[in-house]
C-alpha positions, 0 to 999 in steps of 0.5 A: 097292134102296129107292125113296123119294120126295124133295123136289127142294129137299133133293137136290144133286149127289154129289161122286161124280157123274162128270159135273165139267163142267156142259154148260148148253147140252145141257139144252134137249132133256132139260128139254123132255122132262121138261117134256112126259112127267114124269121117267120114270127114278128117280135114285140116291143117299145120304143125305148128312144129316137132309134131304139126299141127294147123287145120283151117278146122274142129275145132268143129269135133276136140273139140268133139273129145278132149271131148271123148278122156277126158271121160273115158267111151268112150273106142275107143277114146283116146289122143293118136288115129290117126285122118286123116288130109289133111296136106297142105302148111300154105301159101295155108291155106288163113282164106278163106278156113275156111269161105268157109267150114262154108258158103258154106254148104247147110243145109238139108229141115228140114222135110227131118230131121223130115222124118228121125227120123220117118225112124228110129223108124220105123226101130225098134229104140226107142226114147230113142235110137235116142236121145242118138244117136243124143245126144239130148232130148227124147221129142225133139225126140218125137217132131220130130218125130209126126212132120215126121208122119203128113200127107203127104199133110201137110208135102207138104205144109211146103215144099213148103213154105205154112205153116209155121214151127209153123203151122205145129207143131200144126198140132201134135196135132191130129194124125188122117190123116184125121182130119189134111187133113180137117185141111189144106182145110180149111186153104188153104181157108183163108186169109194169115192172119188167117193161124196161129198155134192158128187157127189149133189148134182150128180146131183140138181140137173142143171137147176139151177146150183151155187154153184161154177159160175163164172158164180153165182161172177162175179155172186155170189149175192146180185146173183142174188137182188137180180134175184129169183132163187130158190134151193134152200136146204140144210137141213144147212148151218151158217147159215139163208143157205146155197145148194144151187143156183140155180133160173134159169139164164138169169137167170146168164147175163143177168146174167154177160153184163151185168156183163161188158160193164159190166166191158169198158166200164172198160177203154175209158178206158186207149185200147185200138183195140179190147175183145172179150167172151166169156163162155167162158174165152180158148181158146189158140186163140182168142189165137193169132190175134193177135200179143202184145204184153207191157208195157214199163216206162213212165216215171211222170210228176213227179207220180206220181213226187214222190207215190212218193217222198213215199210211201216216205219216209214208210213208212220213217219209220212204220216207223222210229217203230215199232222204237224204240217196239214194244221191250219192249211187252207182248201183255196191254196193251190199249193196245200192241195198239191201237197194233200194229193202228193201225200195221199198219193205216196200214202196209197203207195205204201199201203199197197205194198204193205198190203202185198206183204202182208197177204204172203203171211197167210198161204198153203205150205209147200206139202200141201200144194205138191198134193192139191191143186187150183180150179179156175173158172168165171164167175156170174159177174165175169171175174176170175176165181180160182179156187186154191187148196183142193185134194182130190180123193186119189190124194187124199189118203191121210184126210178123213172124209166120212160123215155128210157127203154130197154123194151117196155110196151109189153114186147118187147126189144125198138127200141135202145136196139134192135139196140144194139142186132143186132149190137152184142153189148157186155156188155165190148162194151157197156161200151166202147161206153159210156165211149167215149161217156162220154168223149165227152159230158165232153168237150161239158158241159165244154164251157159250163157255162150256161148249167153247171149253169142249171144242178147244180141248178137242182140238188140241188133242187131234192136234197133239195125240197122234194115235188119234189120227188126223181130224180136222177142226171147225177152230183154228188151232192157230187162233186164226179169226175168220170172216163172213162175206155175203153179196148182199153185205147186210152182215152188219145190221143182222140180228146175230151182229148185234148179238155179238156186238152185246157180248164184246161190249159185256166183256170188261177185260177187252176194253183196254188190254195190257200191252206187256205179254207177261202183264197180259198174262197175269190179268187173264189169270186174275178173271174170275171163273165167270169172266174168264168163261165168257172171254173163252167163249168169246174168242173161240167164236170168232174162230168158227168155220161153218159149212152148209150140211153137205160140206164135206168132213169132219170138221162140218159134222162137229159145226152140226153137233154143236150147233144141235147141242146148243139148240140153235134156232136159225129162223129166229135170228136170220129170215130169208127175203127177196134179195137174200135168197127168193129171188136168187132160186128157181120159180119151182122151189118158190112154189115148193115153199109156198107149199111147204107153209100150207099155201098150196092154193096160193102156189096153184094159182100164181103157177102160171105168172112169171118168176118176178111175180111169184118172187114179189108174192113170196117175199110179201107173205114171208115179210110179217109187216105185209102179209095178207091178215086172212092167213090163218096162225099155223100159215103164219107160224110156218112162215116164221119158221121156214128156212132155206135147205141146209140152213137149220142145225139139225142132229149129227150123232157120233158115229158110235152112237146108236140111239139118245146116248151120247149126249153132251155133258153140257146142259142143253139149255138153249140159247137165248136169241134176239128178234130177227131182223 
């Protein structure tokens, strides 16, 4: 090896060189460093003529070095210094060498850095210092450093490979050795899979709000802080702006409880009798004091209907004009593309309109909302809901409400709602339940014709008969299509969805209707009683509303008697699962069920573990694909069968019957069902 001490005018990157890609962007830390302590490891490489020599190893040492000599401020570094350089035979230099200098470093623990950055504060150096040393960021600076201050157990344990790196950057956010001390016991005591970055951070910010709180979520951060609230900021985050939590807590609630009542007051234009406010989300308890009124489909008026006319006609023209123009236009026209966005643009234009005129087609009547009126509230994910078209008892004189209440006579919750409570049922998993639930007596109803037949002449006559009093009816005499929506939005791969869609596709007469009223007409005529049974049954289902059991009303008990007529078997066509409904519910009602499917030693002995454990055990054994093989066959049966509270279709008996009379003259054969998804 031959040391020799070159100009830095006459060296130049070797082909051999293995770096091809110049990172520009990677130099600012390495040009720093040679800035502030002079190149402190030679180069290597081979006269490539009289005054030149080619460098295989140091080529990134050799860009930074050229980026000082260029700027005129760094006075020690000019074209024209020596740099020292192992000057070897090109034969020896194999592109080897090169790979070997890249490969074969053993890159420094990064707490070792971290530990470091903190040594040099420590010794009197600002952070501004170290990061122009470094040639980096103050706040990356700042973030190494709170890294190099954590306790020293912390640091440990990321040592080690216990926690990882984003762990430990949210360990930053208390300074308190203590607290992060605390911090790890505790997650040292939970599974692998609740160590995360979001967990510490709520354990070290107990008294202060997150950033998913619902309430921060509704206000929005920055109405928060135009309030001056103060935050905890996160160092690690990938912009200046990022919140770790909220300092003020009652300054959220102020301001949760002002802009909700700002939001009520713009519902008091549409006429209701009466607006509620809660800054909690609508408990199903608290809805079932009232009887529901859903919306009807409401006439628009001639202006609204000439503008939706006018609307439409023009939405197809501009999408007329697009299809004979957007043939053969090329994505690399500039031109084309600004066409395709102004056209896209104007289309969402007169789609949202359309849409704001079509939603005023479905609405509540002038009578019913001078008796009913709207609770406002905040939901689980920080949105606005108000729920419109509800009657309190006062006002309610003319709804009949008997049948399954959620409240007892004594004032005690029933049977089924007290279920509901133990289970931990959340309004969004109530509505959940009986979506499915829906679901599943749509594609019972829907084979159905004799039973459809029933429940549309029912409804005719509480509509027509006025002797027979008001009734409500789970069909919409006015042939109003209803919809399921659950969170999980799983409702198109169930076993009922498939279900339904056989039926559609077994029904000839839908595949292409007669557009003529009268010719439409005159083909429902000419179906044969069969065919004409089953587009019955068909069109009744897609009209069904369907409760949990402690919905409240008539029209609920006659889902029940339906659904006990035609002997539907829920836990064949819908099974519960982790994200459907275990871990929606409280950790006593998992055990519950444990229990109820002879699993009680099971249930003694994860007693103590904590709730995501017991959520993970219960889905494995409910789920047949990962159940353990010791269990025995009534176990198995009885997790096959088991189903939440409220989502089985039990007996509702008529009011006047008394023992096993009154049964429907409908044959009660029971209903075919798929395997369950």
């Amino acid at each position: 090896m031959t040391i020799e001490y070159m100009s830095l005018k006459t060296l130049s990157i070797a082909p051999e060189n293995m770096r091809k890609t110049a990172a520009e962007s990677d130099l600012g830390e390495l040009i720093a460093s040679i800035s502030a302590e002079g190149l402190l490891q030679n180069l290597v490489g081979y006269r490539d003529g009289d005054d030149t020599v080619a460098i295989t190893a140091g080529g990134r040492r050799l860009r930074a070095l050229n980026a000082l000599a260029a700027d005129k401020s760094s006075k020690a570094f000019r074209a024209t210094m020596k740099i020292p350089v192992d000057i070897r035979d090109r034969a020896e230099l194999h592109p080897e060498i090169s790979l070997a200098e890249n490969v074969h470093r053993l890159a420094t623990h990064p707490m070792d850095e971290f530990e470091a950055f903190a040594r040099l504060v420590e010794a009197g150096r600002s952070a501004e210092e170290v990061a122009a040393r470094f040639g980096t960021t103050v706040r990356h600076v700042e973030g190494r450093l709170a890294l190099g201050r954590l306790c020293d157990e912390v640091r440990e344990a990321y040592r080690a490979g216990d926690i990882t790196l984003d762990v430990a950057k949210a360990f930053t956010l208390s300074s308190s050795h203590e607290a992060q001390r605390s911090a790890l016991a505790t997650l040292r005591n939970t599974h692998s899979y609740g160590r995360t970055s979001r967990v510490v951070r709520e354990m070290l910010i107990t008294d202060q709000l997150p950033p998913h709180n619902r309430l921060v979520q509704y206000v929005g951060i920055e109405a928060y802080l135009a309030a001056g609230g103060s935050v905890t900021r996160d160092l690690f985050s990938s912009t200046d702006q990022e919140v770790a939590a909220l300092t003020d807590g009652a300054l959220v609630q102020k301001l949760a409880t002002d802009k909700l009542a700002q939001d009520a007051r713009a519902l008091a234009d549409e006429g209701w009798k009466w607006i509620e406010t809660s800054l909690q989300p609508v408990d199903h308890a608290q809805l079932a004091r009232y009887t529901r009124l859903h919306p009807r489909p409401m006439p628009l008026s001639d202006a609204a209907a000439a503008e939706l006319a006018m609307l439409t006609e023009a939405l197809e023209a501009l999408r007329a004009e697009w299809a004979a123009t957007a043939e053969g236009a090329s994505d690399d026209d500039a031109e084309a593309v600004a066409k395709v966005e102004a056209f896209e643009q104007r289309e969402a234009e007169l789609e949202g309109a359309i849409d704001a005129i079509e939603q005023c087609q479905v609405g509540y009547p002038v009578p019913e909302r001078a008796r009913a009126g709207v609770v406002v509230s905040v939901d689980y994910a920080g949105d606005l809901v108000a729920v419109r078209g509800l009657v309190r008892p006062e006002d309610d004189g003319a709804v009949e409400t008997t049948g399954r209440t959620p409240v007892t006579t004594d004032g005690r919750d029933s049977p089924e709602r007290a279920a509901e409570k133990a289970a931990g049922y959340t309004l969004a998993l109530q509505q959940d339940l009986a979506a499915y639930r829906q679901q599943v007596l749509k594609a019972a109803v829907a084979t159905a014709p004799e039973v459809a037949l029933d429940l549309v002449i029912y409804t005719m006559v509480t509509a027509l008969v006025s002797r027979v009093g008001y009734r409500r009816s789970p069909f919409g005499a006015s042939f109003t299509q209803t919809y399921e929506r659950v969170e999980l939005k799983d409702l198109d791969s169930t076993a009922a969805a498939a279900e339904l869609d056989r039926i559609e596709a077994g029904i000839p007469f839908l595949v292409e209707l007669p557009k003529d009223p009268v010719a439409l007409f005159d083909a429902v005529r000419a179906l044969e009683p069969d065919a004409k049974g089953a587009l019955l049954a068909w069109c009744v289902s897609k009209c069904l509303t369907v409760g949990l059991p402690t919905a409240q009303g008539t029209a609920q008990r006659i889902v029940e008697r339906i659904g006990s007529i035609l002997k539907v078997d829920v836990a064949a066509w819908w099974r519960p699962t982790r994200a459907r409904y275990f871990e929606r519910v409280k950790k006593d009602h998992l055990l519950e069920i444990l229990g109820d499917c002879g699993l009680d030693a099971v249930a003694r002995q994860v007693a103590k573990e904590k709730k995501p454990a017991i959520v993970n055990g219960v889905a494995a054994v409910f789920d047949p694909s990962t159940r353990p093989t010791v269990l025995t066959e009534a176990q198995s049966l009885a997790l096959d069968t088991w189903l939440p509270p409220g989502m089985a279709f039990g007996p509702a008996a008529s009011e006047a019957e008394t023992g096993a009379e009154g049964e429907s003259p409908v044959p009660e054969e029971p209903v075919a069902a798929v395997a369950a998804e």
